[in-house]
C-alpha positions as CSV (number, residue, x, y, z in Angstrom):
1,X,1.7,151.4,98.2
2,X,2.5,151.3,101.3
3,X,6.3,152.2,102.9
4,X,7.0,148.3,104.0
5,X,6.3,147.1,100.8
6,X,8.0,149.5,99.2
7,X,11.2,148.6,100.8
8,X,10.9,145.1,99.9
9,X,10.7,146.1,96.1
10,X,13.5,148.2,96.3
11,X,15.5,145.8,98.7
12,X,16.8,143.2,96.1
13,X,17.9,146.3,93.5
14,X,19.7,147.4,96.6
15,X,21.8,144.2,97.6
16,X,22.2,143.8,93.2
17,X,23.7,147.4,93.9
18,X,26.0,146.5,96.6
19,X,27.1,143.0,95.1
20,X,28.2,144.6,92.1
21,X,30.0,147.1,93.5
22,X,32.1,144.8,95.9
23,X,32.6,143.1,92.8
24,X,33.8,145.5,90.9
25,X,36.2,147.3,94.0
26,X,37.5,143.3,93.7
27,X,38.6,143.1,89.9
28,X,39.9,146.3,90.3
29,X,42.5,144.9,92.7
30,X,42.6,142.2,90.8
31,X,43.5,144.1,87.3
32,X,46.3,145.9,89.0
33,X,47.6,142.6,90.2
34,X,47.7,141.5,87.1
35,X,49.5,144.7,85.1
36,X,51.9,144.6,88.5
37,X,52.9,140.8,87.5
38,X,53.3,141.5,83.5
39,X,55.3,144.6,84.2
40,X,57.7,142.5,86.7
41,X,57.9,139.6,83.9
42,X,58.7,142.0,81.2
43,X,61.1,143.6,83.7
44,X,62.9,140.9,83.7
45,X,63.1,140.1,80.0
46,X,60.3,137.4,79.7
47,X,58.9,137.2,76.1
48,X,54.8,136.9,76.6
49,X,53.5,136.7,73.2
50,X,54.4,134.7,70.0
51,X,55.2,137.7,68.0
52,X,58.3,138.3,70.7
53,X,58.8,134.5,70.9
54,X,59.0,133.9,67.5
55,X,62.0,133.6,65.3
56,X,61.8,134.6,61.8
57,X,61.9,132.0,59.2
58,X,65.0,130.3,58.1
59,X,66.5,132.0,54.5
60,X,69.0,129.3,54.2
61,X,69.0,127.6,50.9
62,X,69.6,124.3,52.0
63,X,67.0,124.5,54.9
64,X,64.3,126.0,52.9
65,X,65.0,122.9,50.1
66,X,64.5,120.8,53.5
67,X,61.5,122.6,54.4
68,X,60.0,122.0,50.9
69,X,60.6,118.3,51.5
70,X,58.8,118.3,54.9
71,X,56.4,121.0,54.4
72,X,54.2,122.1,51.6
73,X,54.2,126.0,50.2
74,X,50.8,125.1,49.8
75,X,48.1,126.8,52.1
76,X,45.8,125.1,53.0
77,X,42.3,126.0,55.5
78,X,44.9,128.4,56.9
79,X,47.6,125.4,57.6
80,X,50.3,124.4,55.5
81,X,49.8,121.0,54.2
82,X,52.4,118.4,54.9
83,X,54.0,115.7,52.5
84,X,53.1,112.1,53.7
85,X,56.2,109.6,54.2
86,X,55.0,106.3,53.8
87,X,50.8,104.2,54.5
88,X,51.0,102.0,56.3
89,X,53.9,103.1,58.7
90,X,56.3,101.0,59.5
91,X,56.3,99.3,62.8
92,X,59.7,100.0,64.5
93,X,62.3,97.2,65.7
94,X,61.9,96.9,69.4
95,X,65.5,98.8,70.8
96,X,67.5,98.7,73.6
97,X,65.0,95.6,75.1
98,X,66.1,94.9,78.4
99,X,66.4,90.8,79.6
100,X,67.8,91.1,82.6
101,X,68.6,94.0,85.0
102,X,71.4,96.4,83.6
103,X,71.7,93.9,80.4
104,X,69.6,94.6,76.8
105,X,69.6,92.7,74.0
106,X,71.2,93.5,70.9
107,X,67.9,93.8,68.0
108,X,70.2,93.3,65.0
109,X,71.9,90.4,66.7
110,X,69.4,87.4,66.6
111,X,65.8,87.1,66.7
112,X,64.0,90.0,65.1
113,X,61.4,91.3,67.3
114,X,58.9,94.8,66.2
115,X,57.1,97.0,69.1
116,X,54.5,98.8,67.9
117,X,54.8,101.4,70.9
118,X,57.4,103.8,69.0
119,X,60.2,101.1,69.5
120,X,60.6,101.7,73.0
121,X,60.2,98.3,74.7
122,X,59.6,99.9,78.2
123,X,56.0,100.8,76.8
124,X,54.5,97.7,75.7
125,X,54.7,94.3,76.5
126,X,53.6,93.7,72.9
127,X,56.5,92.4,70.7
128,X,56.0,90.8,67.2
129,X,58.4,88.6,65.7
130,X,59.4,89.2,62.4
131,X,61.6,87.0,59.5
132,X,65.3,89.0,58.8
133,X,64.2,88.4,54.9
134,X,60.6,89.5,55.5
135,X,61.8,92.6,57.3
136,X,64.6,93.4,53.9
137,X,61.8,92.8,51.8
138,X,59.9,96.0,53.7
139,X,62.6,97.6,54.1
140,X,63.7,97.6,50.7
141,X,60.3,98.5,49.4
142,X,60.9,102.1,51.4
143,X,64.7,102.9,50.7
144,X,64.0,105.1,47.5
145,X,61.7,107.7,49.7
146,X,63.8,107.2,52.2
147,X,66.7,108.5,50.6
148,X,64.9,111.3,50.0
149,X,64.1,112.5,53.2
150,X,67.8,111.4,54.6
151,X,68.9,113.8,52.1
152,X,66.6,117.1,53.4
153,X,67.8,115.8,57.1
154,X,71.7,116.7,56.2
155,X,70.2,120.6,57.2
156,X,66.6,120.0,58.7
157,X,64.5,123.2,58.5
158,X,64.4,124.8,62.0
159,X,61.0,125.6,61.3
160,X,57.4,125.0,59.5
161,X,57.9,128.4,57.7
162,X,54.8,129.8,59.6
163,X,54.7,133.6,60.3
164,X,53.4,133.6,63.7
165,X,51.1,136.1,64.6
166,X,49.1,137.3,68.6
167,X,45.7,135.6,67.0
168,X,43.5,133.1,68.3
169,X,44.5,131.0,64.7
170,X,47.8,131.1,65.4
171,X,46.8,129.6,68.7
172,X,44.5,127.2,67.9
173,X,45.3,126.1,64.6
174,X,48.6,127.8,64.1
175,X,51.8,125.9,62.1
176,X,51.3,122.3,60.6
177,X,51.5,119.3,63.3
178,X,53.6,117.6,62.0
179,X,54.0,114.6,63.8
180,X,51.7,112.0,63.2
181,X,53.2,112.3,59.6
182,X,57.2,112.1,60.6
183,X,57.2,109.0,63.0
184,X,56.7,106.9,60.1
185,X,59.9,108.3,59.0
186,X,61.7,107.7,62.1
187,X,60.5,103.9,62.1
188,X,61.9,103.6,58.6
189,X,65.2,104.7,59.5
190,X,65.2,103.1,62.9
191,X,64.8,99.8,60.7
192,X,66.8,100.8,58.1
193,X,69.7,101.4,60.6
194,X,69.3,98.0,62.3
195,X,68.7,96.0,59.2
196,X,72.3,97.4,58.0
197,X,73.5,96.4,61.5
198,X,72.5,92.9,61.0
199,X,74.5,92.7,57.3
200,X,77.7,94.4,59.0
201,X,76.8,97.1,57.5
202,X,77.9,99.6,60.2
203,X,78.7,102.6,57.5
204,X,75.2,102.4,56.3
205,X,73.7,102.5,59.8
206,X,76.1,105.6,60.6
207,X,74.1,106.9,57.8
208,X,71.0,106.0,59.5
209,X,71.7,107.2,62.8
210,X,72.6,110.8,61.2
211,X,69.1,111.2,59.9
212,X,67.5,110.1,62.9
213,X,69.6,112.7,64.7
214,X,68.8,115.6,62.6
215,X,65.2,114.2,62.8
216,X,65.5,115.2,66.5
217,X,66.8,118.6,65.0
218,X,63.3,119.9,62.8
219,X,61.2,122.4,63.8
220,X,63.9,123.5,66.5
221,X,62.9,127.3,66.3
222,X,58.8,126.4,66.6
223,X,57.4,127.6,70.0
224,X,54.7,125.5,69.5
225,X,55.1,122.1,72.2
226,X,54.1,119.9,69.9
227,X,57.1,120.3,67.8
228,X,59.4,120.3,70.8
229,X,58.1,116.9,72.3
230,X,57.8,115.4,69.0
231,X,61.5,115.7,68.6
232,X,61.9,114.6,72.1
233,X,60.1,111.8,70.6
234,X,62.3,111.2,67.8
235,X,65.7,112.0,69.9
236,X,65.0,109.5,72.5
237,X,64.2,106.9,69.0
238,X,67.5,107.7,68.2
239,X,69.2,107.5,71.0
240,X,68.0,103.9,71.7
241,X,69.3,103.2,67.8
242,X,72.6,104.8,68.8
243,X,72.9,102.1,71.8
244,X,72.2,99.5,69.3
245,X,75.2,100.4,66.9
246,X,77.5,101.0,69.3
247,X,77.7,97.5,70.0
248,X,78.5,96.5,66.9
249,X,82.5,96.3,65.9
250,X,84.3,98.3,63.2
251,X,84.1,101.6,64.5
252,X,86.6,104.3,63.6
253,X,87.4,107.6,65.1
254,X,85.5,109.8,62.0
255,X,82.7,107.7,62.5
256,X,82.0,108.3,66.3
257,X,83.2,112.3,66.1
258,X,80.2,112.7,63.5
259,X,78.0,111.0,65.9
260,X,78.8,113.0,69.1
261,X,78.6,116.1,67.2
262,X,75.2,115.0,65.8
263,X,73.8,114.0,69.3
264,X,76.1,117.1,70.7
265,X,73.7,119.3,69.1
266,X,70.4,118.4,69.5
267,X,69.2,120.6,72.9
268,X,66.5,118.6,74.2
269,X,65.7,120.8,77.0
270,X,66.8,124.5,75.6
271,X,63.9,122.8,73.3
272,X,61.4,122.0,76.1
273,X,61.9,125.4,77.5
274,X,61.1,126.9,74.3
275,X,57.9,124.9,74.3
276,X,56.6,125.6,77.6
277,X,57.1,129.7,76.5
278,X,55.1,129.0,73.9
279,X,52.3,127.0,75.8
280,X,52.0,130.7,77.9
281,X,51.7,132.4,74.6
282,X,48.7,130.7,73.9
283,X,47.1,130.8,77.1
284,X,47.4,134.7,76.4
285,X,46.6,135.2,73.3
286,X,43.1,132.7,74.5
287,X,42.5,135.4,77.6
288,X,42.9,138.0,75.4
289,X,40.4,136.6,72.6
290,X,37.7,135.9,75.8
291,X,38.2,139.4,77.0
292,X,36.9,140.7,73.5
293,X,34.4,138.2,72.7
294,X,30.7,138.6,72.7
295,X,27.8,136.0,73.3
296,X,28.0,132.9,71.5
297,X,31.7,133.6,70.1
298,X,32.5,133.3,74.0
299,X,31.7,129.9,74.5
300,X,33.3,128.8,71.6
301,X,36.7,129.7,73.1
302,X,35.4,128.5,76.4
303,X,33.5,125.2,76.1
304,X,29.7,126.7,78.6
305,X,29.5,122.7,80.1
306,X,33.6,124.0,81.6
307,X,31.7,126.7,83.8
308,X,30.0,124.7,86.7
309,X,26.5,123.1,87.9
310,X,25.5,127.2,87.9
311,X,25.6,127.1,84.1
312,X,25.1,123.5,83.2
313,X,21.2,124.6,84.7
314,X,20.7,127.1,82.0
315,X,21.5,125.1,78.7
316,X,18.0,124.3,78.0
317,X,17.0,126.4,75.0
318,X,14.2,128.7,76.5
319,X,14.8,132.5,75.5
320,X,15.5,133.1,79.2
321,X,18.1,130.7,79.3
322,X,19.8,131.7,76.2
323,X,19.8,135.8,77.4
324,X,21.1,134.2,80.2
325,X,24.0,132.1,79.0
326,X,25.0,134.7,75.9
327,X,25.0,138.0,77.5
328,X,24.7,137.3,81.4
329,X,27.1,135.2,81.9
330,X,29.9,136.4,79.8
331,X,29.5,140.1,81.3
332,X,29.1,138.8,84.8
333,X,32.7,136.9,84.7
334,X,34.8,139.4,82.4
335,X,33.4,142.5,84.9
336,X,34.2,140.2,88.1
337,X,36.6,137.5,87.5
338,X,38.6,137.6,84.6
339,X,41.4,139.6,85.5
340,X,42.1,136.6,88.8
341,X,41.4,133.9,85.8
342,X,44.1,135.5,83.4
343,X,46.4,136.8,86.7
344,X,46.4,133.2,87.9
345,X,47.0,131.0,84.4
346,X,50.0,133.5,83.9
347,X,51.3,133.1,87.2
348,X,50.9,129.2,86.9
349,X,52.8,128.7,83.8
350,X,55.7,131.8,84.4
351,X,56.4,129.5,88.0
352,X,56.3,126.3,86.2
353,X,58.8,127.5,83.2
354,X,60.8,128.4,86.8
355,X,61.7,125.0,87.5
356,X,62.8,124.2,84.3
357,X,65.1,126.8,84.6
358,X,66.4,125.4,88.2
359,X,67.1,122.2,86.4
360,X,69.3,123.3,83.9
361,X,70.9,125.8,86.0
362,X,71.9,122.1,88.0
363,X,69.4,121.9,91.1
364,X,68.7,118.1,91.1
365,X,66.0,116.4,90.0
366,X,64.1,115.3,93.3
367,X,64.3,118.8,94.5
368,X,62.4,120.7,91.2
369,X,59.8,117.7,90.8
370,X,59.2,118.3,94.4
371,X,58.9,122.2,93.8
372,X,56.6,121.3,90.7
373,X,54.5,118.9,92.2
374,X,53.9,121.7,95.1
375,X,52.9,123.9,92.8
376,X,50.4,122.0,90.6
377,X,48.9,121.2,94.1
378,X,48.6,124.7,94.9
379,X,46.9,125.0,91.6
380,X,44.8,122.4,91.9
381,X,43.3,123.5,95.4
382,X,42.9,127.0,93.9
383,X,41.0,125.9,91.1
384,X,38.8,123.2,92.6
385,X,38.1,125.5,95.7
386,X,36.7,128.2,93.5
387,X,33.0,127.7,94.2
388,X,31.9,130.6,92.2
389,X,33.8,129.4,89.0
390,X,35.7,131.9,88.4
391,X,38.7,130.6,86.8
392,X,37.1,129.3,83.6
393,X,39.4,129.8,81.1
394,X,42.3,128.6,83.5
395,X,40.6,125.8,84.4
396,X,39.8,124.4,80.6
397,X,42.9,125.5,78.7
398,X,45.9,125.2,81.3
399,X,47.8,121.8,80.6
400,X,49.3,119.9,83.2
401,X,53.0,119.9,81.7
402,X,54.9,117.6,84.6
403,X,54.5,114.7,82.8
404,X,56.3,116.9,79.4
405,X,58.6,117.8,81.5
406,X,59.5,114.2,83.2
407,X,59.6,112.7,79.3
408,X,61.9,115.8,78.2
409,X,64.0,115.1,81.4
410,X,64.8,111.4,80.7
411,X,65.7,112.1,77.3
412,X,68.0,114.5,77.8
413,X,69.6,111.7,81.2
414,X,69.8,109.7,77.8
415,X,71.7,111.8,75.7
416,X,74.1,112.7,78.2
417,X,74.3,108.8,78.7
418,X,75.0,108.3,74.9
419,X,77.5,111.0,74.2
420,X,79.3,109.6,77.1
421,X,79.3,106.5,75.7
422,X,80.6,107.7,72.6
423,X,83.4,109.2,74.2
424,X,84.7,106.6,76.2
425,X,84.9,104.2,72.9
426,X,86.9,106.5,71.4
427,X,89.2,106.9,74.5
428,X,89.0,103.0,74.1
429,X,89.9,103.4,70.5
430,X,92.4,105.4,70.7
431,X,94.7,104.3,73.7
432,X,94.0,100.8,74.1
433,X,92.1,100.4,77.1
434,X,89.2,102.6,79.0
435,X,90.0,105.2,81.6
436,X,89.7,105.1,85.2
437,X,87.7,108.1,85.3
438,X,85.4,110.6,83.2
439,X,87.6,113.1,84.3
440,X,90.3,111.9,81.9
441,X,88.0,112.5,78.3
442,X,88.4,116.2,79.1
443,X,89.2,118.1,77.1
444,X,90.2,115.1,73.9
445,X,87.0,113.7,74.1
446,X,84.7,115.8,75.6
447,X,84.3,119.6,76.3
448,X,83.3,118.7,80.6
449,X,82.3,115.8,82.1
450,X,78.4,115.8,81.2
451,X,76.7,116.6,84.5
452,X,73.7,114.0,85.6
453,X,70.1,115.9,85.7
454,X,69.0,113.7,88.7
455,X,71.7,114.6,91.0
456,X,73.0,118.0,89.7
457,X,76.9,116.5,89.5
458,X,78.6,114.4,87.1
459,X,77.2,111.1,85.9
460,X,78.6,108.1,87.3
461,X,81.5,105.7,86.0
462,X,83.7,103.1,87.1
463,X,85.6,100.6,85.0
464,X,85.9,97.1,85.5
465,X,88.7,94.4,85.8
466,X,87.4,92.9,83.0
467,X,87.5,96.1,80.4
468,X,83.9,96.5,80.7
469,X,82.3,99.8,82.5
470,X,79.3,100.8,84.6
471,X,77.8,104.3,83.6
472,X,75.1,105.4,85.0
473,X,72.6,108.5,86.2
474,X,71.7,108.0,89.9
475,X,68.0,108.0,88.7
476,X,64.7,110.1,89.7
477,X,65.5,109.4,93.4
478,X,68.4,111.3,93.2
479,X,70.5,108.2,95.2
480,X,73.2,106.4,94.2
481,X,72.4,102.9,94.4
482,X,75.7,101.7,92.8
483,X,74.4,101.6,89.1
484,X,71.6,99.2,89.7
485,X,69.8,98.9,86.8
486,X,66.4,97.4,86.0
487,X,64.5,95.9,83.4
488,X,64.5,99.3,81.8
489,X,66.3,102.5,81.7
490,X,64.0,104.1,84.6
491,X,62.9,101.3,86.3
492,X,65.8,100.3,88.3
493,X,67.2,102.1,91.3
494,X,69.3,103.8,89.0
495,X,69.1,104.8,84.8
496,X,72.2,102.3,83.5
497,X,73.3,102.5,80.3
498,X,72.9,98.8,79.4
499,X,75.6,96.3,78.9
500,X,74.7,94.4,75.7
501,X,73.7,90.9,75.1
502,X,73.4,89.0,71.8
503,X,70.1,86.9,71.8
């Protein structure tokens, strides 16, 4: 054999050689990045796992009996079963509809109209009109369950009862979800409240809106963000119901207390936060469960069409092709990229959970979602300029969260709206007239004047000649505009709490 052909056998090992161990001098950096950034998280108290996340289960009697109502002891396929409310659900009065700028109707008032889009009328421009005695009739048929699940809401569970555990089933199946099966509940007492309403009934709604609140209150201890949204779901359901009985008359000072405290309590973005900790929890228990996977147990955690044109070529069924996709492939990114992969989907969500910290530490709205949409842009380049595909696991289990966020944001603009509200009718209540400022329901009526998320300082209030009042956030722009509402809460210039108008 001669000496030039001999180098041309040997030159491909060579430049195999050299490739991998450019690689390998490459993850190396890259794996001490990544220990460098865990050790400066865990310096400064960050909780990365679920089993530090993770609070214990409640051992309160009348929280477990609430638990038992919402959650069977039952296991289940490694899930605890849930108890169904009610088939069909009911389909929710639309609330806090808006008919002109600033101005909503009032549901119990008139004409009954149902939204099937969780009763929030800025959602859908489907509306269904509905007979008052029809409506009773449905209502009626629910009120014994009903009761019972307004009884296990005077002390919701603050959790599913799961013992949470650094697994890949706590990650992907985990605690029950228990949403789809508790927004049938909310629309029965979102109905129930507003069909008491309409019979002057306001002690009954009270009742109503008390449930709905602590509906907004379960699960409060899960890390999981499906909990936390849905009862950013729920609040925001109640909320809207809360508008809707304020505007009825015979209101007393014990009635509107209990209501403040109720909404008083329910921490809608202490809630979110606690969420988004446990979306990073999952994202490392996931890396850690790809780092020990073998052949075909790794693509079940990573879906193989996720991994680029480079792999989709190889998912014919030829031995080759399977050596190739089972042990090749897997080896090849752990050895060379996965340390980048995990460094960067830590880094992503630990920055992200940063802004929601600005925001409740009072930077204004404009400037986080500014900082936020930055950094999903970042991301975004980073991931789609990776031309060797090395973020794979980033790339198919990282969640774009701004939009959580945003919905978690306006609910909480909402609440702060409502309590407000609440307050001022009792000033109203109490002395005969409104005040000329916030400032003046400190410290009777309120702890502080509530501060407005879009702006970082107080919400906005002015009273009229003609005893009504204007209160409003300045909206996502962060400008006042006056308290110029539109034809919903967030599509004006500013978020107005509505002035109410009989249909």
């Amino acid at each position: 054999m001669s000496r030039k052909i001999r180098i041309l056998i040997m030159l491909p090992a060579v430049l195999v050689v050299m490739a991998g161990i450019v690689l390998t001098i490459s993850s190396s950096g890259s794996r001490g990045k990544l220990r460098r950034y865990q050790a400066e998280l865990r310096a400064k108290g960050e909780k990365l796992t679920f089993t530090e996340l993770a609070i214990p289960p409640s051992t309160n009697a009348e929280q477990v009996a609430s638990r038992a109502v919402f959650i069977s002891p039952a296991i289940m396929s490694g899930a605890y079963a849930t108890n169904s409310f009610v088939r069909p659900a009911p389909v929710p009065c639309s609330l806090m509809e808006f008919v002109s700028p600033g101005r909503a109707r009032v549901a119990w008032g008139g004409e009954l109209w149902l939204n099937p889009d969780n009763g929030n009328s800025s959602k859908t421009n489907i509306h269904l009109r509905i007979e008052w005695a029809d409506f009773n009739r449905t209502n009626a048929a629910i009120a014994g369950k009903l009761e019972i699940y307004k009884q296990a809401l005077e002390h919701p569970t603050p959790d599913t009862g799961w013992i949470y555990q650094n697994t890949i089933l706590t990650a992907t199946s985990g605690p029950p979800r228990t949403f789809m099966r508790d927004r049938p509940l909310a629309y029965g007492l979102v109905n129930a409240e507003i069909g008491e309403l309409h019979r002057g009934n306001l002690a009954g709604a009270v009742t109503d809106l008390h449930a709905l609140a602590g509906s907004a209150q379960l699960y409060r201890n899960e890390p999981m963000l499906v909990h936390q949204m849905a009862r950013v779901t729920f609040a925001e359901m109640g909320l809207r119901a809360t508008w809707e009985a304020l505007q009825a008359p015979g209101w007393n000072e014990e009635q509107l207390v209990a209501l403040q405290r109720d909404w008083e309590q329910v921490e809608v973005m202490e809630g979110a936060e606690r969420g988004f900790l446990g979306t990073r929890a999952e994202g490392v228990i996931i890396m850690e469960n790809v780092r020990r996977a073998k052949g075909q147990s790794f693509w079940q955690i990573i879906p193989f069409q996720n991994v680029g044109k480079t792999a989709m070529m190889m998912m014919n069924k030829t031995p080759l092709a399977q050596f190739w996709k089972e042990q090749v492939l897997p080896v090849t990114y752990k050895a060379t990229s996965m340390d980048a992969d995990e460094l960067l989907h830590l880094r992503q969500m630990s920055e992200f959970i940063d802004t929601v910290r600005l925001l409740k530490a009072g930077r204004p709205w404009p400037e986080v979602s500014l900082i936020n949409s930055n950094l999903w842009q970042r991301f975004e380049v980073e991931v789609s300029g990776d031309g060797i595909h090395s973020y794979w696991a980033t790339a198919y289990i990282f969640p774009n969260l701004s939009r959580s966020l945003q919905i978690a944001v306006r609910t909480e603009t909402l609440r702060r709206l409502a309590i407000t509200a609440i307050a001022l009718k009792r000033y109203e209540l109490r002395h005969g007239h409104l005040p000329s400022t916030l400032a003046a329901l400190v410290p009777e009526f309120l702890h502080e004047v509530p501060m407005d998320l879009m702006s970082g300082k107080p919400l906005v209030y002015r009273c009229n000649a003609d005893s009504t009042f204007v209160l409003y956030s300045v909206g996502e722009d962060g400008k006042d505009d006056g308290g110029q509402g539109g034809m919903d809460l967030w599509q004006g210039a500013d978020a107005v709490w509505p002035v109410g108008k009989a249909r």
